[in-house]
Structures are given as structure tokens and as C-alpha cells.
C-alpha positions as CSV (number, residue, x, y, z in Angstrom):
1,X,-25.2,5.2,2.7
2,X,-26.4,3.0,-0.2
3,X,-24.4,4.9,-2.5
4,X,-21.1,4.9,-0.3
5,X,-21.6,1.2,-0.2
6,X,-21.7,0.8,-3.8
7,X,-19.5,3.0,-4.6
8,X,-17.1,0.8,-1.9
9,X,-18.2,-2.3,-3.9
10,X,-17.1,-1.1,-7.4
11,X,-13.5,0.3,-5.9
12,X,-13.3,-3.0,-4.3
13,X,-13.8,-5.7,-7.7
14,X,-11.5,-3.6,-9.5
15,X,-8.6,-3.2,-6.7
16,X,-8.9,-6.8,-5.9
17,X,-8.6,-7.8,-9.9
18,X,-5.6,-5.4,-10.1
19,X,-4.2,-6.8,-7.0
20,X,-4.8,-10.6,-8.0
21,X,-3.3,-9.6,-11.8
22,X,-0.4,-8.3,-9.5
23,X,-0.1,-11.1,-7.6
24,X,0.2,-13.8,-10.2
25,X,3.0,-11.8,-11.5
26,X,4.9,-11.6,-8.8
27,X,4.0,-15.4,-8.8
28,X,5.6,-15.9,-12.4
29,X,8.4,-13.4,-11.7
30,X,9.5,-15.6,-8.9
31,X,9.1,-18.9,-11.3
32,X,11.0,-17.7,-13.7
33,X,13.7,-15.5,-12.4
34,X,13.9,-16.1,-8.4
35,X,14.2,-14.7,-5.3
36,X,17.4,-13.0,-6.4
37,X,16.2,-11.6,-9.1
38,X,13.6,-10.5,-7.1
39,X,16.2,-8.8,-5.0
40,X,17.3,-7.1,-7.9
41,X,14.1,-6.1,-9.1
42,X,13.1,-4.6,-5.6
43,X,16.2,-2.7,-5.0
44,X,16.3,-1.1,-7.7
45,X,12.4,-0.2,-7.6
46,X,12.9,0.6,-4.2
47,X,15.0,3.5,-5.2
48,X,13.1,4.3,-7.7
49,X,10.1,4.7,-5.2
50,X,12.1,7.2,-3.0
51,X,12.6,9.4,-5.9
52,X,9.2,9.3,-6.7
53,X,8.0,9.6,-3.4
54,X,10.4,13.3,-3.1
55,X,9.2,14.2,-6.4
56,X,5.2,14.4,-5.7
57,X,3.8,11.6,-3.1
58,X,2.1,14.9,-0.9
59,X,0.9,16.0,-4.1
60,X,-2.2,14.5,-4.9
61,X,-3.3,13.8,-1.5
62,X,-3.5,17.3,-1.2
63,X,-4.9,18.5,-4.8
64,X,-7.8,16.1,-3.7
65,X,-8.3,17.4,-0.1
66,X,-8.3,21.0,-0.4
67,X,-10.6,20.0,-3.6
68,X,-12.6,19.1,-1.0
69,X,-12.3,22.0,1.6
70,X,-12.8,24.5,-1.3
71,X,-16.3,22.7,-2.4
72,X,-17.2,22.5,1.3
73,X,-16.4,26.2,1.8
74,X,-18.1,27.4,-1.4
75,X,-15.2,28.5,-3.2
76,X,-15.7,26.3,-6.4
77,X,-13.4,29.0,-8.8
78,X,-10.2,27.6,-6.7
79,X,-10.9,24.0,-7.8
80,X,-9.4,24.4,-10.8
81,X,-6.2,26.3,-10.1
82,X,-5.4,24.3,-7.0
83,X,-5.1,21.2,-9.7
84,X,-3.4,23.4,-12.3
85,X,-0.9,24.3,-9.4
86,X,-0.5,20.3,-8.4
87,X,0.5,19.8,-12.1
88,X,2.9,22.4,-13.0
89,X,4.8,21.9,-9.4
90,X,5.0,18.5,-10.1
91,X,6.3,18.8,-13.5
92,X,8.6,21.5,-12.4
93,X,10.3,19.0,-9.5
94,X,10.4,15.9,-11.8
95,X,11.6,16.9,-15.1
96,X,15.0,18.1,-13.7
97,X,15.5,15.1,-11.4
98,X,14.8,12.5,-14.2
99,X,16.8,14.6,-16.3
100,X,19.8,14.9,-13.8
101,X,20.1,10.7,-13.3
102,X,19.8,10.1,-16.8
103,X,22.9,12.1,-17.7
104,X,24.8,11.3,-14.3
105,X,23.0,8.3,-13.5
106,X,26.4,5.9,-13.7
107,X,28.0,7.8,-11.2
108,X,26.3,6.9,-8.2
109,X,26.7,3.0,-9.0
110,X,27.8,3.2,-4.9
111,X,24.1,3.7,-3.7
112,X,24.0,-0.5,-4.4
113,X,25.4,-3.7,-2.8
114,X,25.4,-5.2,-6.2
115,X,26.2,-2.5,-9.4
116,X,23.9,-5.0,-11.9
117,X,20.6,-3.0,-9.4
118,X,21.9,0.3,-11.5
119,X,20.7,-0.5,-14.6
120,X,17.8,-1.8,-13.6
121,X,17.1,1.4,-11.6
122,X,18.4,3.9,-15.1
123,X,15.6,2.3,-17.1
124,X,13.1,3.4,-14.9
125,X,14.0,6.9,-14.5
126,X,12.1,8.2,-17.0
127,X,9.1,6.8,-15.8
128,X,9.4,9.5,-12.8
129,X,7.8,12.2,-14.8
130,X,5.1,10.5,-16.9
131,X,4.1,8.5,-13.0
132,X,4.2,11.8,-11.2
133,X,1.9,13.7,-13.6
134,X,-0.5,10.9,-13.5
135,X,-0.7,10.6,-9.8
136,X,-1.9,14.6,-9.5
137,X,-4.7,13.4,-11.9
138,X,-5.4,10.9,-9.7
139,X,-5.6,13.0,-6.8
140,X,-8.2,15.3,-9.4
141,X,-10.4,12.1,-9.2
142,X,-10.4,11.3,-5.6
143,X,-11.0,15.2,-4.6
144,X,-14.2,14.9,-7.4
145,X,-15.4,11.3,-6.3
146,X,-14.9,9.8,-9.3
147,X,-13.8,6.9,-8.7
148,X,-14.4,4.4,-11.9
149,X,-11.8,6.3,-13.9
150,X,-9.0,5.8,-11.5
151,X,-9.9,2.3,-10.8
152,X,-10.2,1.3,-14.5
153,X,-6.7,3.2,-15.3
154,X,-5.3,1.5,-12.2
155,X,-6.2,-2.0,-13.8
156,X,-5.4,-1.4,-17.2
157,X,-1.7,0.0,-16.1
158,X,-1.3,-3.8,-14.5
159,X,-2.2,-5.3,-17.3
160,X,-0.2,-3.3,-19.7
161,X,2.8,-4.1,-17.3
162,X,2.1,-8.2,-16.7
163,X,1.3,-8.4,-20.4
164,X,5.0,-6.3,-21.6
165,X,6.8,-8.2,-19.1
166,X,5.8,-11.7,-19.6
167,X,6.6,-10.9,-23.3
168,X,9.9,-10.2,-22.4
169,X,10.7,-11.9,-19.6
170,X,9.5,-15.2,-21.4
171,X,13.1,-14.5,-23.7
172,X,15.3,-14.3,-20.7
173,X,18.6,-16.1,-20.6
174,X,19.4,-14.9,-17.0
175,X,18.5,-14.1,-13.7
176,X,20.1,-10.7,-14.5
177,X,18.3,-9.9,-17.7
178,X,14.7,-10.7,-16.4
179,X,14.7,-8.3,-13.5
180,X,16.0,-5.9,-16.3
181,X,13.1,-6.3,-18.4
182,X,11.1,-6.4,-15.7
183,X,12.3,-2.9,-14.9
184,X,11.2,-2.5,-18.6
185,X,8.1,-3.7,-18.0
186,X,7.1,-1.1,-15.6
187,X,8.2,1.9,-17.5
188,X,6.0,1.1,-20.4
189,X,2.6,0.6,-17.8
190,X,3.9,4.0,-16.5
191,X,3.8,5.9,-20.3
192,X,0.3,3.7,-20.6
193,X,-1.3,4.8,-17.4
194,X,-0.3,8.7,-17.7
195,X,-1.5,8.7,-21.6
196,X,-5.1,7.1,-20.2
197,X,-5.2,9.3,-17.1
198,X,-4.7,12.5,-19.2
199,X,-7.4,11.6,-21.9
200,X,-10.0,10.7,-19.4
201,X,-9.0,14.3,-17.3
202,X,-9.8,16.1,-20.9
203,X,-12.8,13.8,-21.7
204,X,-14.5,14.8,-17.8
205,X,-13.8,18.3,-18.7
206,X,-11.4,19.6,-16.3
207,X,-9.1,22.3,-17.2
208,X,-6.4,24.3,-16.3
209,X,-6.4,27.9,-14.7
210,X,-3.6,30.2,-13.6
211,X,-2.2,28.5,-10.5
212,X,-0.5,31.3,-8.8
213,X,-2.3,31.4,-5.9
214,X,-2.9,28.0,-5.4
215,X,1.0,27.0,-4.7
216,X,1.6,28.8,-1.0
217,X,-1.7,26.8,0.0
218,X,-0.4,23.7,-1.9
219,X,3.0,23.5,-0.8
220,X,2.1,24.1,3.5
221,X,0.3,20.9,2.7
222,X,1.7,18.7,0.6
223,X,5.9,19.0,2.3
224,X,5.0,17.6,5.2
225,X,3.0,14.4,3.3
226,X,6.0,14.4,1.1
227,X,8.3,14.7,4.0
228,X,6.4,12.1,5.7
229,X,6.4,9.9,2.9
230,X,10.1,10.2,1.3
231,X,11.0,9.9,5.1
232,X,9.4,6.3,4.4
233,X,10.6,5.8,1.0
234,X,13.9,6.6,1.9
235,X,13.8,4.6,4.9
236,X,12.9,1.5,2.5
237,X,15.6,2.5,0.1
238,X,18.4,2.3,2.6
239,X,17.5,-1.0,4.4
240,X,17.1,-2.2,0.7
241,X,21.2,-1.4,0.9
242,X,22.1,-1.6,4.4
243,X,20.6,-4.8,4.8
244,X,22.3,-6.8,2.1
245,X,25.4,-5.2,3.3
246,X,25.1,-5.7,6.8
247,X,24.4,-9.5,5.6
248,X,27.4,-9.7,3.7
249,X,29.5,-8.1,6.6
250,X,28.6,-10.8,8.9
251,X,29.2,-14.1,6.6
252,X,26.9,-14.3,3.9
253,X,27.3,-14.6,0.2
254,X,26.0,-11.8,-2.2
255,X,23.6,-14.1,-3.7
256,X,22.9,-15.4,0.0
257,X,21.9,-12.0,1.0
258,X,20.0,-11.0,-1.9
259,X,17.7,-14.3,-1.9
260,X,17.0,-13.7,1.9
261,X,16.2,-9.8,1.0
262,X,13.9,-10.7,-2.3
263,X,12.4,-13.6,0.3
264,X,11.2,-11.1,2.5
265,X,11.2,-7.9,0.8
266,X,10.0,-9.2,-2.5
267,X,7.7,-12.0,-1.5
268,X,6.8,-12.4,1.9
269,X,6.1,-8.8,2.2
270,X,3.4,-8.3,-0.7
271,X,1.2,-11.6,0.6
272,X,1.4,-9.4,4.0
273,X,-0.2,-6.6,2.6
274,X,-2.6,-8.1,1.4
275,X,-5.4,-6.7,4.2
276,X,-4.3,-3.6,3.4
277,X,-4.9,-3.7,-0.2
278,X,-8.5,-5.1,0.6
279,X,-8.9,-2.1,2.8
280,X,-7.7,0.6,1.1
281,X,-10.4,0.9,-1.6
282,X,-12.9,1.3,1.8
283,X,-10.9,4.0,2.5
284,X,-10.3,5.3,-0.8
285,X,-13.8,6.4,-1.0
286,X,-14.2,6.7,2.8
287,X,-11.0,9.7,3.0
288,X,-13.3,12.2,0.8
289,X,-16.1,11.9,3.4
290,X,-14.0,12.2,6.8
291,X,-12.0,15.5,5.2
292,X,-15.7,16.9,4.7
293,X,-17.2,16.1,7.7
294,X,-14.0,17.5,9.7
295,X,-14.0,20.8,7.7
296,X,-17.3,21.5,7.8
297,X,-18.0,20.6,11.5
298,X,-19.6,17.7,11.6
299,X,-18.3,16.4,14.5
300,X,-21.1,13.2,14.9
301,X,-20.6,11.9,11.5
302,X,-16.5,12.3,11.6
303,X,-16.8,10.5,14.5
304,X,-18.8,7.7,13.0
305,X,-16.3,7.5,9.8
306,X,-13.2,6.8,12.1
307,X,-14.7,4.1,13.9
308,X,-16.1,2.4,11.1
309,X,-13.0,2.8,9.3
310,X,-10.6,1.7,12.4
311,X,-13.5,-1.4,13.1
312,X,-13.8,-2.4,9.6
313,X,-9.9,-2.4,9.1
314,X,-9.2,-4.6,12.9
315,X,-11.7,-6.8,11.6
316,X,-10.6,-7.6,8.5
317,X,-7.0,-7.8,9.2
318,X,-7.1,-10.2,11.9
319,X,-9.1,-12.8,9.6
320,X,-6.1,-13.2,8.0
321,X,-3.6,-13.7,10.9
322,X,-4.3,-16.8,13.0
323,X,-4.3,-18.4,8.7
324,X,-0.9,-16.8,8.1
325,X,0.6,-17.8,11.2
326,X,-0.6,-21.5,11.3
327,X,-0.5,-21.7,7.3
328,X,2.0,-20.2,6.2
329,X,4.9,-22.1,5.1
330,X,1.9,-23.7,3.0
331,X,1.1,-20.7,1.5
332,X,4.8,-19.7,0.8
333,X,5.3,-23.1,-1.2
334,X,2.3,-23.1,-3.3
335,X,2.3,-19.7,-4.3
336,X,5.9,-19.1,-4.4
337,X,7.3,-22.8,-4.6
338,X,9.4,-21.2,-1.3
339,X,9.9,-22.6,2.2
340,X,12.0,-19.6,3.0
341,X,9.1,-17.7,2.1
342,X,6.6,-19.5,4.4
343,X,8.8,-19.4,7.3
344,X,8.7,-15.7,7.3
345,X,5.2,-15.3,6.4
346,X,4.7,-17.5,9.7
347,X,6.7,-15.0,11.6
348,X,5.7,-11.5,10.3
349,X,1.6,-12.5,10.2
350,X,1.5,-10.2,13.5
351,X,3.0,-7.3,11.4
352,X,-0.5,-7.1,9.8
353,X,-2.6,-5.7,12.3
354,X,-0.3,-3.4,12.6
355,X,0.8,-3.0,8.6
356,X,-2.7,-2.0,8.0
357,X,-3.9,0.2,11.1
358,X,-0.8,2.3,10.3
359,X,-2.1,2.9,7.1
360,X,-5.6,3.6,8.0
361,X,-4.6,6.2,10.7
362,X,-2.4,8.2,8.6
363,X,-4.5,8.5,5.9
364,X,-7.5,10.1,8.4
365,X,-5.2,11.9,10.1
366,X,-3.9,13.5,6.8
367,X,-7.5,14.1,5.7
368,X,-7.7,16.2,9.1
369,X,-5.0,18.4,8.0
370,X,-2.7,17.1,11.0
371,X,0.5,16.2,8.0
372,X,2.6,17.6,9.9
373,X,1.9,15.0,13.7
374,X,2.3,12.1,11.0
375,X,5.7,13.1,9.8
376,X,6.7,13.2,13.5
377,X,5.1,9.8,14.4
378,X,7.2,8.2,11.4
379,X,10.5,9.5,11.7
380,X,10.3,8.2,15.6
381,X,9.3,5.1,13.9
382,X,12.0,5.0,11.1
383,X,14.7,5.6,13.2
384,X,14.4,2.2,14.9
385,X,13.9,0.8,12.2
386,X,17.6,2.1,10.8
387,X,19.3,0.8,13.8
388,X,17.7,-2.6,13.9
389,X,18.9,-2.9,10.0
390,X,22.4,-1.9,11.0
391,X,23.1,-3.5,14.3
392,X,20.8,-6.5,14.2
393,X,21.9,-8.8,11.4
394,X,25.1,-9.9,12.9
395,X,22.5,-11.5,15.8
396,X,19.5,-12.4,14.3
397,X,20.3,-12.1,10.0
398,X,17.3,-11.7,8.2
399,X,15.2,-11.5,11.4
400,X,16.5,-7.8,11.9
401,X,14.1,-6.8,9.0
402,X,11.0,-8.2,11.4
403,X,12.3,-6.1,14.4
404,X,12.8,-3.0,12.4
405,X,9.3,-3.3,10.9
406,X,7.5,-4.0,13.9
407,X,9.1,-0.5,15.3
408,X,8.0,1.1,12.1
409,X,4.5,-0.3,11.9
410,X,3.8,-0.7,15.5
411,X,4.7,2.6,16.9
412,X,3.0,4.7,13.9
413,X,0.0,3.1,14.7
414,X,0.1,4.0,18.5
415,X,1.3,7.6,17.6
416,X,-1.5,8.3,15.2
417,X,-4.3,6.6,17.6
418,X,-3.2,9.1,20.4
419,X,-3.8,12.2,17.7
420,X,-7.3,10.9,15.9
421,X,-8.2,10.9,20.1
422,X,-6.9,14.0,20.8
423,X,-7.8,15.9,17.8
424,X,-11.6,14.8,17.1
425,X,-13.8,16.9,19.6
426,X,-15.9,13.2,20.0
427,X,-13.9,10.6,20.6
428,X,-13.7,7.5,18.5
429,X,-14.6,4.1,20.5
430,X,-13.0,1.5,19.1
431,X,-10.9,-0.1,22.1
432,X,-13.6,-2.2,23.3
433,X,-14.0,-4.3,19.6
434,X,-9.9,-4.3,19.2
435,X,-9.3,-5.9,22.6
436,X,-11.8,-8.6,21.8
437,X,-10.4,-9.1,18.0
438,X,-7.0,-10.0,19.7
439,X,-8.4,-12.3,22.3
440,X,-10.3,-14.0,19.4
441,X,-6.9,-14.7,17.7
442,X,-5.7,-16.8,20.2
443,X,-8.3,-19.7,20.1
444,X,-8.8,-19.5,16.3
445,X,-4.6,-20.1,16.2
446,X,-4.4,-23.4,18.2
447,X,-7.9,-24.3,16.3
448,X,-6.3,-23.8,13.2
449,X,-3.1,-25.4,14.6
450,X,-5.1,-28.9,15.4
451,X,-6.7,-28.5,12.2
452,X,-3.7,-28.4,10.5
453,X,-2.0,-31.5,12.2
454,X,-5.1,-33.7,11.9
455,X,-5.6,-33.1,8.2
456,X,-1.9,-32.7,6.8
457,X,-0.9,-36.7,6.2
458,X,-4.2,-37.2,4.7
459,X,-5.4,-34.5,2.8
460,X,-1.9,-32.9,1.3
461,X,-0.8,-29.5,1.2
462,X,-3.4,-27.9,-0.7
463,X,-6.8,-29.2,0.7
464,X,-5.1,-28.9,4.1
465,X,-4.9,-25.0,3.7
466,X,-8.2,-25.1,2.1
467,X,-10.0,-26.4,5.1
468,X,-7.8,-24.8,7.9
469,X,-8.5,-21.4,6.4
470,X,-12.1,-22.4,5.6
471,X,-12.6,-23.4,9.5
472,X,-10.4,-20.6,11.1
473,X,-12.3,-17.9,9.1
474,X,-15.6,-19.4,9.9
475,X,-14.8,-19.7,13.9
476,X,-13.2,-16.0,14.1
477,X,-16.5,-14.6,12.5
478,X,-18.8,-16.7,14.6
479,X,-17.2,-15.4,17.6
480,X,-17.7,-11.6,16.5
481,X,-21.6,-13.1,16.0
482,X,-21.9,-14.6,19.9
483,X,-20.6,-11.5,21.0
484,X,-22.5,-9.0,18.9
485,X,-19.3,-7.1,17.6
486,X,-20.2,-7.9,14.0
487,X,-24.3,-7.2,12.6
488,X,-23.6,-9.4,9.8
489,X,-27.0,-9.7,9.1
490,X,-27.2,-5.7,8.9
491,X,-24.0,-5.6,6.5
492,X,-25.3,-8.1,4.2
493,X,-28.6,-6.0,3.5
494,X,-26.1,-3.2,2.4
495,X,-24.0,-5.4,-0.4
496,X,-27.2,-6.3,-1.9
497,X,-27.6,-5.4,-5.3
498,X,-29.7,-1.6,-5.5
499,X,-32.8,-1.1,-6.5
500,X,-33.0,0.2,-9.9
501,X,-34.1,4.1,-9.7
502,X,-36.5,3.8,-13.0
503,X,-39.8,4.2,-10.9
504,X,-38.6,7.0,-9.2
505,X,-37.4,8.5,-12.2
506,X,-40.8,8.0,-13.7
């Protein structure tokens, strides 16, 4: 347990560094070319992110689970191939599709509502196979625990990207041109990541075997993650061009449409996933141990995992609600100098809970081998999601976004909760702590709402959402202490520091 817990704490500092690096981008990005460059930017990448997502997003999930299963089975020789198989599929999938939109790329300038999205979208297209390649290693370092490698090259490739793009963003002489180089930007970290990734998967002496055996075995896995997931990307990719359109359908400008989409989309949405980001390097190293335990029958300690894991992720989540609701229009004009922003951070705070539960769930249920329930569970999901994009906007504009996702989000997470039930042979309990986590959001909101309104004419924007987060975050944990849902006592004991192993050594 100690070293899970340190292992969780190293993951942790570096994916909340990369995230923060990330996050004062997107800060600067907004600054300096706006929320419709933004919308530019995130079209395009969103496209970019379906393609990616078809070419090997089931890929590495599954080098590093049946990785696992192989180890836990005693078949160590198949470790190996199974990664030299992940590799040369992935290579074999990507190299044609990069090569295919760079040559015919212009041609399909219809998949945008505004053509300038096109270019941005070319430039990255060669990105696809250096990103895809890298993210089988990174499945090779999940299936062999290794964790500091992939958090370090994770880092560094947001770095490389803030540090390229600032350079040449900083020389832009329109909202156009900076969401081009930012598209810049990105490829280069891509080149950077793969070229680190591969020299640290020689240095921890891997190697490569002949794969043949290893693809059956690889693809029954990996199509239905990839399914799943390109169902998702692709999802994504259309709203990015439905919406806009349906916008402009129903009265609003171009640029209209793409500020409300980069508002949401661009800004709104990355402060909302925020939770999730915290969580996933818990889960991270917490996957590895819940595909052992369910292949080699250890039906107590799988048990255990998902409830820690569905706990830990409802707790933290809803620390951040009751602040996002009451705060947020504060939080969308300091960080993003945005009222639009902050209204819809008010309104989508809910979406958390279920933005990160989602993602918990399929990721265990994945690890279980079940790929093929999760697909299901999204495109039910998705296909709400479509509709609300389409028929919405015309009633509700923007708003139709927060429907669709709610669908998407909120009926994934339902779906995959009824098959972690069904398929562990001890049943989780987590319904107890959940129920109590979203009675305790209800008195920390209007706390934080009289808060808010007693401090605002005197204190300013800033110190307001300083102490109204301070106090709401304080009262939601106290009320996990009265009610003995949270040993924080027991947890801090964990985090400390470990002993040094010298003595043993000796």
C-alpha cells in the first residue's frame, strides 16, 4: 500500500504540473488570440482527435492490459510480441491515413463551418503517426508500472509545446494566424514526445519480437476500445461542425457562433475537467492493479479497488462543484478575462460529477475486459447527444451543448455502474457515500452563496473567490468528518513521506 501511495503521489505532482503548464496556456491563448480563435484551434484539433482516436486510441490500453494478463498467467515470452504487434499495427493504420490527407487533404474543406479550420487541421496531420507510435509506448509503460518515464515525457511534451507556441504566437498579426501556429505548436511537442518516448523504450531495454501471434489477441481487444473511443471522438468532431452550423442556421453570425463554441468547448470545458485530470493519475496507477486482481481471481481485493476508486473519484469531484457553481463567473473572468465563460462554468458545474465518474467507470470496466458493454453504453449515450446538437439550438443556442453532454456523461455513467455490479462476483458499495456527497452539496452551495454576497462589495473579485472557496471546501470536508465517510486522519498517515529503506537494507 505504501508503495501504491507513492507511486500515486509521484503520478500526481507531475500530471498536476503538466496540467497547470496547460492551463496557463490555454490562459495566454485566450489573451492573445480569443475565444474565436479558440474555436478555430479546437475545431480543427477536434478533428484531428477523431483521426487519432480511429488510428490507435484501443491500442495501448490493451498492449498494457494483456501485458498484464500475460505476467499474471506466467506467460512472460508473449510480453514482448504483444508490444511489437501494438507497434507495427499502429504504424501500419497511420502511415496511410496521414499520407492520404496530406495529398487530398484540400478536398474535404466541406467537413468545416469556416474553411480557415482546414489549414489549421493539414498542419497537424503529420503529427498522427509520430503521436500514435508514442502512445503504444506509453501503453508499454503502464502494462510494466513504470510510471516516471511516462509522466516526465508527458511534461516535457507540454513544455516543448507552450514554449514553440508562445514563440510564435507572440509574432501573430491575427486571430487567424495564431490558432495556425498554435496548430504548429502541437506538431512539434508531438515529434518531441515520440523522439523521448522511443529513447527511454531502448534505454529500459525492451525490444521487439515477431508479432504474429500477438495481433488476433490484440485486435478482439483493442476494436471495441477504438470503436468506443472514435464513437466519442467522432461524436466531438461533429458537434464541433453541427453546432456552429446549427448556430448559424438560426441567426447568429460566424464569428457569433464560433466565440460561443471556443467559450464552451475551448474554455469552459477544460476548467471542467479539471477533477478528472486530478483523478486520473489515481487511476493511472490504480487500472494495473484492478486488471490483476480480476484476472487472477482476486475477487476481495478487486472489490476493494473499485470502491476506492468510485469513493475517491465522488469525493473529489464534488469539492469542486458547489465552488463552480456559486463562483464561477469569477473564475471565468480572472482566468479567462470572460463573463461568457463564467456563466457557463456556473451552469455545467453539475456535468462534473458526472464528467469524471464516466471516466472512472470505463476505464475499470475496460481493465475487466468488458470493451465491448462500454461501446454499447456510449453510442446510447452519443446519440442524444447528436440530436440535442441538431434540434436544440434554434431553442436554447449554446445551451444545446449542456443538454447533449449531460446525456453523454450522465447516461455512461449509469450504464457502466450497472456492469462493474453485475460483473464483479462482490459487489462494490459505494451508494451509501454518493447519496451523502450529493446531499452535502446542497448546504455547502447556499453557504458559499451567502459567502459570496457578504464579501463581494468589500473584498473584490479575487479575495472573494479566495475565501468562498476556502470556506466551502473546508465545510464539505468537515461534513465527510461528522459523518465518518472520510478517515482523514488515516489518509494523512499514508501521504507522509516514507521511511528510508537503508536499515533494512543493512
Amino acid at each position: 500500500m505504501k508503495q501504491f501511495v507513492k507511486t500515486v503521489m509521484i503520478v500526481t505532482v507531475f500530471s498536476m504540473c503538466e496540467k497547470f503548464l496547460g492551463f496557463l496556456y490555454r490562459i495566454y491563448l485566450s489573451r492573445t488570440i480569443g475565444s474565436e480563435g479558440i474555436g478555430l484551434y479546437q475545431v480543427a484539433l477536434s478533428v484531428f482527435a477523431l483521426l487519432l482516436t480511429v488510428v490507435c486510441s484501443g491500442t495501448p490500453i490493451t498492449v498494457s492490459r494483456l501485458m498484464t494478463k500475460y505476467r499474471a498467467e506466467g506467460k512472460t515470452d508473449k510480453v514482448f510480441k504483444v508490444i511489437s504487434a501494438g507497434i507495427s499495427f499502429t504504424l501500419a493504420v497511420a502511415l496511410p491515413v496521414a499520407l492520404f490527407f496530406m495529398v487530398f487533404g484540400k478536398k474535404f474543406t466541406f467537413m468545416f463551418a469556416d474553411e480557415r479550420c482546414m489549414k489549421i487541421f493539414l498542419v497537424l496531420v503529420p503529427g498522427l503517426v509520430f503521436t500514435s507510435v508514442y502512445s503504444v509506448l506509453r501503453g508499454v509503460f503502464w502494462g510494466n508500472k513504470d510510471f516516471l518515464p511516462y509522466s516526465v515525457t508527458e511534461l516535457l511534451e507540454e513544455a516543448c509545446m507552450i514554449i514553440v507556441g508562445i514563440v510564435l504566437i507572440s509574432r501573430t498579426t491575427d486571430v487567424y494566424q495564431g490558432a495556425f501556429r498554435a496548430g504548429v505548436a502541437v506538431l512539434v511537442s508531438y515529434i518531441f514526445s515520440f523522439t523521448l518516448a522511443s529513447i527511454t523504450f531502448i534505454l529500459r531495454k525492451n525490444k521487439l519480437k515477431n508479432p504474429t501471434n500477438e495481433f488476433k489477441p490484440l485486435l478482439k481487444s483493442a476494436l471495441p476500445v477504438t470503436a468506443m473511443r472514435t464513437a466519442n471522438s467522432l461524436c466531438s468532431s461533429l458537434v464541433s461542425i453541427l453546432l456552429p452550423a446549427r448556430l448559424i442556421a438560426v441567426g447568429y453570425t460566424s464569428t457569433e457562433a464560433m466565440s460561443a463554441f471556443g467559450a464552451t468547448m475551448g474554455q469552459t470545458m477544460p476548467l471542467l475537467f479539471i477533477p478528472t485530470t486530478l483523478i486520473g493519475s489515481f487511476i493511472l496507477v490504480l487500472i494495473p492493479e484492478v486488471s490483476e486482481n480480476y484476472y487472477s481471481g482476486r475477487d476481495y481485493f478487486l472489490k476493494r479497488d473499485v470502491e476506492k476508486a468510485i469513493k475517491f473519484t465522488v469525493f473529489l469531484t464534488a469539492l469542486f462543484v458547489p465552488v463552480f457553481l456559486i463562483c464561477g463567473e469569477e473564475i471565468g473572468v480572472l482566468v479567462f478575462a470572460s463573463h461568457e465563460c463564467g456563466k457557463y462554468l456556473s451552469s455545467f458545474s453539475y456535468l462534473m460529477l458526472f464528467m469524471s465518474l464516466s471516466s472512472v467507470t470505463t476505464s475499470i470496466l475496460n481493465s475487466m475486459g468488458l470493451e465491448n458493454k462500454t461501446l454499447v453504453c456510449f453510442i446510447i449515450s452519443s446519440a442524444f447527444m447528436l440530436l440535442s446538437a441538431y434540434f436544440l439550438p434554434s431553442v436554447i443556442g449554446i445551451y444545446s451543448l449542456l443538454v447533449g453532454l449531460t446525456f453523454v456523461y450522465g447516461m455512461s455513467t449509469v450504464l457502466n455502474l450497472f456492469l462493474i455490479g453485475k460483473n464483479c462476483k462482490r459487489k462494490p458499495k459505494y451508494l451509501k457515500f454518493s447519496l451523502y456527497t450529493v446531499a452535502f452539496i446542497l448546504p455547502t452551495t447556499v453557504l458559499g452563496f451567502m459567502v459570496e454576497k457578504l464579501l463581494l462589495s468589500s473584498l473584490g473579485t479575487f479575495m472573494t473567490l479566495v475565501v468562498s472557496m476556502a470556506v466551502m471546501v473546508t465545510f464539505m470536508c468537515l461534513l465527510y468528518a461528522i459523518f465518518n465517510l472520510v478517515d482523514f486522519k488515516g489518509a494523512f498517515k499514508k501521504i507522509k513521506p516514507l521511511k528510508s529503506k537503508r536499515s533494512a537494507n543493512a
